[in-house]
N, C-alpha and C positions, 0 to 999 in steps of 0.2 A: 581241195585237190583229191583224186581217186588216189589211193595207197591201198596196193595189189600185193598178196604174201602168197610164194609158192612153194611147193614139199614141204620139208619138215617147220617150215617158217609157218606155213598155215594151219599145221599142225597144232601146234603150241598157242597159236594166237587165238584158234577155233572159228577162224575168217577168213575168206578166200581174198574179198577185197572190203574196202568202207570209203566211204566219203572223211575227211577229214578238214576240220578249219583249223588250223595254224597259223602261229604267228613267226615261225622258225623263217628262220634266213638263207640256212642249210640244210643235207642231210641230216649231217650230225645233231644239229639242232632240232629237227624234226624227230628223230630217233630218240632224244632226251627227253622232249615230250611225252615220244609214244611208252617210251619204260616208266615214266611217272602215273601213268594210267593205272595200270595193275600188275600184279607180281605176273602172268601169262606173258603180256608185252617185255617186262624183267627179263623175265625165263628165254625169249625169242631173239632179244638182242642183247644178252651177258656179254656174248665173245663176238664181236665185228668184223674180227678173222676171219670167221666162218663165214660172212656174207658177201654176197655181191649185190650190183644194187642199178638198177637204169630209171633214168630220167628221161619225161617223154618218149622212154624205149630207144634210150642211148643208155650204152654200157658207161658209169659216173662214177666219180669218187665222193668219197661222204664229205668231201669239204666243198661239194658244185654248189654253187647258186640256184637256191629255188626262185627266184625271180621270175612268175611270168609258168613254172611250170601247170601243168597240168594234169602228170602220172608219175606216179614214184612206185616201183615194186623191188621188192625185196627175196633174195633167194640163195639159195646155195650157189657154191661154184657148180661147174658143172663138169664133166669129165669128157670123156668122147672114149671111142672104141671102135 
């Protein structure tokens, strides 16, 4: 699946987007993966507070079913003004 990081998410990771093969069920699960990679990945999802997160570019919770997905990105909230 494409796993897309944006602002300070892509920041920390040093990637804008990657191909990734998984075996994750879930976000979450995908997310435990990706912090097992390296202390950057660590460092980009310590606090999952601070993220939001869309699947297939739906706004998702980290407990959604990757089943069948195709895009997962990750990102701060965001504000408006």
């Amino acid at each position: 699946m494409n796993v897309l990081y944006f602002a300070w998410v892509r920041e920390r990771i040093g990637l804008p987007r990657e191909t990734v093969q998984s075996s994750a069920r879930t976000v979450n699960e995908l997310v435990d993966e990706l912090r097992a990679r390296e202390e950057r990945y660590a460092a980009a999802f310590e606090d999952l507070s601070a993220l939001r997160v869309a699947v297939d570019q739906e706004l998702a919770d980290f407990d959604t079913s990757l089943d069948g997905v195709r895009e997962v990105a990750f990102f701060p909230p965001m504000t408006g003004g």
